[in-house]
ZATORLUM-241688 format. One record per residue: residue number from 1; residue in three letters; z, x, y of N, C-alpha, C, CB in turn. Coordinates in pm, 1 decimal. Each point is the difference from the previous one (the first is absolute). Glycine has a CB too. Example, Ala and Ser with C-alpha at 12.3 -4.5 7.8 and 13.67 -1.06 7.14 Angstrom:
BEGIN
+-----+-----+----------+----------+----------+----------+----------+----------+----------+----------+----------+----------+----------+----------+
!   i !  aa !      n.w !      n.u !      n.v !     ca.w !     ca.u !     ca.v !      c.w !      c.u !      c.v !     cb.w !     cb.u !     cb.v !
+-----+-----+----------+----------+----------+----------+----------+----------+----------+----------+----------+----------+----------+----------+
!   1 ! ala !    780.0 !   1319.0 !   -569.0 !      0.0 !    -89.0 !    119.0 !      0.0 !     90.0 !    120.0 !    124.6 !   -189.2 !   -117.3 !
!   2 ! ser !   -196.6 !    154.2 !    222.3 !      6.0 !     82.0 !    119.0 !     73.0 !    -77.0 !    109.0 !   -214.5 !    118.4 !    -62.8 !
+-----+-----+----------+----------+----------+----------+----------+----------+----------+----------+----------+----------+----------+----------+
! end
This chain:
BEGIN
+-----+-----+----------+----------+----------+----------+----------+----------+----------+----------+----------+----------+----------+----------+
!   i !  aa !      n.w !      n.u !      n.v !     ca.w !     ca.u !     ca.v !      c.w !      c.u !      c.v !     cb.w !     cb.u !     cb.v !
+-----+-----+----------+----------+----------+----------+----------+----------+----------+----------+----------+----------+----------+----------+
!   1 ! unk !   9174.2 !   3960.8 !   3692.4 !     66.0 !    -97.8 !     85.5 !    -33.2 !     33.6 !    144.9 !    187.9 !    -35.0 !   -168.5 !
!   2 ! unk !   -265.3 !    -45.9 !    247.2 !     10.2 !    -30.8 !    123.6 !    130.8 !     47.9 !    108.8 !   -141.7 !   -179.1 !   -123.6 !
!   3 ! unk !    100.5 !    217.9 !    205.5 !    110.7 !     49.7 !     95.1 !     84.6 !    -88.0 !     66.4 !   -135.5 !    159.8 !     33.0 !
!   4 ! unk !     11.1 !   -316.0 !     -3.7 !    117.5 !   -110.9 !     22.7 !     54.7 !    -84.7 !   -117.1 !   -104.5 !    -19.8 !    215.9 !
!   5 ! unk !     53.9 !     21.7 !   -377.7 !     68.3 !    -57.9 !    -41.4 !    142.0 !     33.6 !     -9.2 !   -191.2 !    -53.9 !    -70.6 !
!   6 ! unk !    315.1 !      1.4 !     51.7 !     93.5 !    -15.6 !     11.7 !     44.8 !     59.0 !   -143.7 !    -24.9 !   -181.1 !    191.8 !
!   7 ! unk !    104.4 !    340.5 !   -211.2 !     48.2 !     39.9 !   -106.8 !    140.3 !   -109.6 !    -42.3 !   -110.8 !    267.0 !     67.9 !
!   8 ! unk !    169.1 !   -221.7 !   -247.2 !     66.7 !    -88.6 !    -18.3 !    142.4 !     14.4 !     43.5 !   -160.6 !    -40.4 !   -156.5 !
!   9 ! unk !    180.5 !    121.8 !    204.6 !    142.8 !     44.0 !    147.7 !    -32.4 !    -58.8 !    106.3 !     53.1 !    232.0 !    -39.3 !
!  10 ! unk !   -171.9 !   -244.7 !     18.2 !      2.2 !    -64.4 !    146.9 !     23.3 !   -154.4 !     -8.6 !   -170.2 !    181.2 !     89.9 !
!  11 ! unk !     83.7 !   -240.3 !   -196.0 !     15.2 !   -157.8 !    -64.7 !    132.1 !    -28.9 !    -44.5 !   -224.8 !      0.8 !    -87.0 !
!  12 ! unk !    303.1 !     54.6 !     61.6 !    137.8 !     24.6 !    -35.2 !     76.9 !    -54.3 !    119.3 !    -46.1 !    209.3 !   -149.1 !
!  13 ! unk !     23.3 !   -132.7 !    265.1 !     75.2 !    -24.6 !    129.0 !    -70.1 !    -63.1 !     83.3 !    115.2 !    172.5 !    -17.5 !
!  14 ! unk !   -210.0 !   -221.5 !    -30.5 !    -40.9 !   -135.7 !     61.4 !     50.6 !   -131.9 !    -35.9 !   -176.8 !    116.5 !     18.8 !
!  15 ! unk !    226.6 !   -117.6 !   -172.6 !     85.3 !   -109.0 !    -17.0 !     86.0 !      5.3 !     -0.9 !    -85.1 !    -62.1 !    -65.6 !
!  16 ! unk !    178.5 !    188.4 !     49.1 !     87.7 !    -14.2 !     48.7 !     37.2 !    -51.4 !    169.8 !     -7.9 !    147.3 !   -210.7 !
!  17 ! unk !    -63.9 !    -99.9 !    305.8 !     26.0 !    -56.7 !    108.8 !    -17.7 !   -161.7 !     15.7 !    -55.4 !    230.6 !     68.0 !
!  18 ! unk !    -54.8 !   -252.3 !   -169.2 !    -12.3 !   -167.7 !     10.0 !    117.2 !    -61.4 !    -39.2 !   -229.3 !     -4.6 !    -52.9 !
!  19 ! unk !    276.6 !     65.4 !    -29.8 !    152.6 !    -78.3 !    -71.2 !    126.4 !    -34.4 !    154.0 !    -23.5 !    197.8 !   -304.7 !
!  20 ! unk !    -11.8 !    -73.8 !    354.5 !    136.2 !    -34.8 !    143.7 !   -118.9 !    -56.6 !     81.4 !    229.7 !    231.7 !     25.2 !
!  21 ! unk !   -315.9 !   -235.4 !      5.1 !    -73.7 !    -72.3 !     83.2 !    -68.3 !    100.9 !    170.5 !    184.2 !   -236.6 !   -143.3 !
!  22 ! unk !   -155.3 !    346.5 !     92.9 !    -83.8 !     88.3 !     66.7 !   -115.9 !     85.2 !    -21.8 !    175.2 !    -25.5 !     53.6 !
!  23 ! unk !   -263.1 !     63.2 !     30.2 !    -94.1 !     74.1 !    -53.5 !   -102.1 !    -28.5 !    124.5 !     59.0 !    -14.0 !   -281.8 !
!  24 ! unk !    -86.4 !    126.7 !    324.3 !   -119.9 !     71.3 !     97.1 !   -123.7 !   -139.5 !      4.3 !     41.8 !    322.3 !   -100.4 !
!  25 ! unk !   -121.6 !   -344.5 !    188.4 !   -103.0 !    -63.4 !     61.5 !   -122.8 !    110.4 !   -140.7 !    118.1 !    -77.7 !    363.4 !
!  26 ! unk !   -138.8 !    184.4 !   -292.6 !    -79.0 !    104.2 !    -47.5 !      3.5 !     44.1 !   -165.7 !     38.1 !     68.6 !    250.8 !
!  27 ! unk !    122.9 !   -115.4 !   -310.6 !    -14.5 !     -0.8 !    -94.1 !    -16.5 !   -100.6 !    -99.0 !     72.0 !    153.8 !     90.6 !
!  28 ! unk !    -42.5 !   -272.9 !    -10.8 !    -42.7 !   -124.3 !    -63.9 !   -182.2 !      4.8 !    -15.5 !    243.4 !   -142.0 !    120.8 !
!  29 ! unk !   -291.0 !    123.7 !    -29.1 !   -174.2 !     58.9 !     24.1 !    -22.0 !    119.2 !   -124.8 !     -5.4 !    -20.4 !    319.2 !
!  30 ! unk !     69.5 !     91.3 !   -330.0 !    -69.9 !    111.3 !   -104.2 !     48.8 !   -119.0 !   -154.3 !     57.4 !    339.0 !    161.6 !
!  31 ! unk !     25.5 !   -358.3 !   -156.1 !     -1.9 !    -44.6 !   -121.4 !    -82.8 !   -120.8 !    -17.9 !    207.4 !    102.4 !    -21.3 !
!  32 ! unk !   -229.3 !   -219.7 !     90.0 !    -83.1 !    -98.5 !    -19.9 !   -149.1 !     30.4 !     21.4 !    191.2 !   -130.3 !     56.0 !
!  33 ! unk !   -219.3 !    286.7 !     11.8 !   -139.8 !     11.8 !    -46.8 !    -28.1 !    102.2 !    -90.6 !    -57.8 !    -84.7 !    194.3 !
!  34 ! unk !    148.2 !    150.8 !   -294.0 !    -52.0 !     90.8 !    -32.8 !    111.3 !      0.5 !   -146.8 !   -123.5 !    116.7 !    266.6 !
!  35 ! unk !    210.7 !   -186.2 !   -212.2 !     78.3 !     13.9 !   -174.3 !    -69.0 !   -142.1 !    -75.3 !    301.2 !    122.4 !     76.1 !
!  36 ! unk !   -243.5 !    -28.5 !   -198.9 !    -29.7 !    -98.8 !   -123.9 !     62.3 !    -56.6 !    -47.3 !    -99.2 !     84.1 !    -43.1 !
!  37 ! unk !     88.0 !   -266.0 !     36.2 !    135.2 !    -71.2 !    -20.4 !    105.6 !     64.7 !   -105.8 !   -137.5 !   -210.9 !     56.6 !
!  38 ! unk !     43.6 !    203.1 !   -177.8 !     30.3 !     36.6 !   -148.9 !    154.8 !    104.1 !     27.2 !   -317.4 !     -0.5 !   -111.7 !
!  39 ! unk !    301.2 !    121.3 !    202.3 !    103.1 !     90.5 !     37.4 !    125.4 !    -70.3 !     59.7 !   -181.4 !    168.3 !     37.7 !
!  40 ! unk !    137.2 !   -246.7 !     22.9 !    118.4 !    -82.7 !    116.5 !    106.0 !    -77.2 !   -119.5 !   -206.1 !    -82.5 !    252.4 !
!  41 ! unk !    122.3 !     19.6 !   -295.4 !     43.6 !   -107.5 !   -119.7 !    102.0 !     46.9 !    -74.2 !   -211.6 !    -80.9 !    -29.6 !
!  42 ! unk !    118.1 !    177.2 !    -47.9 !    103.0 !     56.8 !    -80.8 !    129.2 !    124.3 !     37.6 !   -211.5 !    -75.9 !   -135.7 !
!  43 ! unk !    180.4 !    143.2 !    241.6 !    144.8 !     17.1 !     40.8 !     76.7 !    -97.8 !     50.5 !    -64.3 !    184.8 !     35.5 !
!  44 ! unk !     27.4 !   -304.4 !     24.8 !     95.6 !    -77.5 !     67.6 !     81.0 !   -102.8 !   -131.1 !   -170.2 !      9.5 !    261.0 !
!  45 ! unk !     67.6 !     17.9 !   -357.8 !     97.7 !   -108.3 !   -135.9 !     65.9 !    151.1 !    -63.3 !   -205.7 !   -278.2 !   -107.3 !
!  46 ! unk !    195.0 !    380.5 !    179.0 !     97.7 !    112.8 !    -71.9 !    156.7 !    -27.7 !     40.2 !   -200.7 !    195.4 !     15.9 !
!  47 ! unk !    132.2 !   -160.5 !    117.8 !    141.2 !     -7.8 !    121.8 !     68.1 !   -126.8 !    -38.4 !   -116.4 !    111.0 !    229.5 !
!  48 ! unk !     66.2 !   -189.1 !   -232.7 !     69.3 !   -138.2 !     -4.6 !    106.9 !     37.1 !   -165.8 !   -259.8 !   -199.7 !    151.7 !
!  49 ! unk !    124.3 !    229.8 !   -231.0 !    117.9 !     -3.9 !   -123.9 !    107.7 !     83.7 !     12.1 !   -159.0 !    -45.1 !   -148.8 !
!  50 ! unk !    157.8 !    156.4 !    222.5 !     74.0 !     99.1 !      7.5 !    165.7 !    -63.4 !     65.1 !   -253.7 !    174.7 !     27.0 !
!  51 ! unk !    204.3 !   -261.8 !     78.6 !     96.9 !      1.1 !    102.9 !     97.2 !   -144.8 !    -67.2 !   -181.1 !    127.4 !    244.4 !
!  52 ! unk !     83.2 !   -196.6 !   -324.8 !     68.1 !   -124.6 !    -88.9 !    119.7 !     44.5 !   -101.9 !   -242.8 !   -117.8 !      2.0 !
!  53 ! unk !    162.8 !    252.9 !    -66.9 !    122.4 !     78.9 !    -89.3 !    119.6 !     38.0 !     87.0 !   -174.5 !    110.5 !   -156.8 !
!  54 ! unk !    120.6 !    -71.2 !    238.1 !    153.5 !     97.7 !    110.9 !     66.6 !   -119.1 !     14.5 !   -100.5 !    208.9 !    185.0 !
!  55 ! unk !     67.2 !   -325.8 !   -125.0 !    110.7 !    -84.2 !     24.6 !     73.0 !    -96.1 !   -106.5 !   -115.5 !     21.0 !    204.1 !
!  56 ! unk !      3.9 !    -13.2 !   -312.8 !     75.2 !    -31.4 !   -156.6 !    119.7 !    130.3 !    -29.0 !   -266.0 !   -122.1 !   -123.4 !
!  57 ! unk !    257.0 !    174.5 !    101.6 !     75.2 !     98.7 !     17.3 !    126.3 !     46.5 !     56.5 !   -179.6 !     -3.5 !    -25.0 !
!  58 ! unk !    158.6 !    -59.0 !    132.2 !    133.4 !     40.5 !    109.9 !     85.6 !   -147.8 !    -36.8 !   -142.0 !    167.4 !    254.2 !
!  59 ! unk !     45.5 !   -276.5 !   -273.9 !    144.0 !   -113.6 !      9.9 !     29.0 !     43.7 !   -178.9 !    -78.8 !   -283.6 !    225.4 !
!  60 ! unk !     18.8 !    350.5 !   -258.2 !     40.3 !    -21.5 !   -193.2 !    166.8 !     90.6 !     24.9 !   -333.0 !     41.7 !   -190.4 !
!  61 ! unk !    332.7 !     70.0 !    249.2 !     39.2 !     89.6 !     64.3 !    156.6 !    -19.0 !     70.6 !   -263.1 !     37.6 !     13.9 !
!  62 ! unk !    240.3 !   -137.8 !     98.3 !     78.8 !    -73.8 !    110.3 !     74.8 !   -103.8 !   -119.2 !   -188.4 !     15.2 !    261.9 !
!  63 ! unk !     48.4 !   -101.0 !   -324.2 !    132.2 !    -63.4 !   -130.9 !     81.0 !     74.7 !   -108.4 !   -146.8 !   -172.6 !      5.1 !
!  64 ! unk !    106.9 !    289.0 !      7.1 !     74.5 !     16.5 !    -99.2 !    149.8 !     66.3 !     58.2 !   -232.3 !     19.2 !   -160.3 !
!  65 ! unk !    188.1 !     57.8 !    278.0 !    147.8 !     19.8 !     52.8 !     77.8 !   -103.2 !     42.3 !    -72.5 !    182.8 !     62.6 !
!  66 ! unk !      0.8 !   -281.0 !    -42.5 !    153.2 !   -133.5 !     73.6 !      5.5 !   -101.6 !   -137.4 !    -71.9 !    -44.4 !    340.0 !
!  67 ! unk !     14.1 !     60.1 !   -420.8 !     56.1 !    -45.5 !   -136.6 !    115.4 !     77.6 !    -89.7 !   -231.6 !    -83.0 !      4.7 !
!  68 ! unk !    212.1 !    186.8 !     -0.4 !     75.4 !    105.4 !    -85.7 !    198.6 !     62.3 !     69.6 !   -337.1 !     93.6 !    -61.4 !
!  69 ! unk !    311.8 !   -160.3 !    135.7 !    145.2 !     57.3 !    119.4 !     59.6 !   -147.8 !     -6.5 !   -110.0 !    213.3 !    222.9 !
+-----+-----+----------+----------+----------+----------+----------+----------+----------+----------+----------+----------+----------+----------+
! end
């Protein structure tokens, strides 16, 4: 691996920053010339699934305490 390609900690917190909508000039540039979509993709349909469960979760959660009282 290349010194500028972009490890997958690093592709990691690159979408994660895309998700809140921040992220470096310099690191946007490394990733559009040197990452590989394929990486982006599939962590960002990770994260996504990840963060779809958490909030399935919390209202399953939230309903069940203001149902049960």
């Amino acid at each position: 691996m290349s010194e500028l390609t972009p490890s997958t900690w690093q592709v990691f917190k690159s979408v994660l920053a895309s998700f809140f909508g921040v992220q470096s000039e310099e690191t946007r540039q490394r990733d559009f010339t040197h990452g590989k979509p394929g990486q982006f993709i599939f962590i960002g349909l990770a994260i996504t699934a990840l963060f779809i469960a958490m909030v399935f979760i919390a209202v399953k959660v939230v309903l069940y305490f203001a149902l049960s009282g």
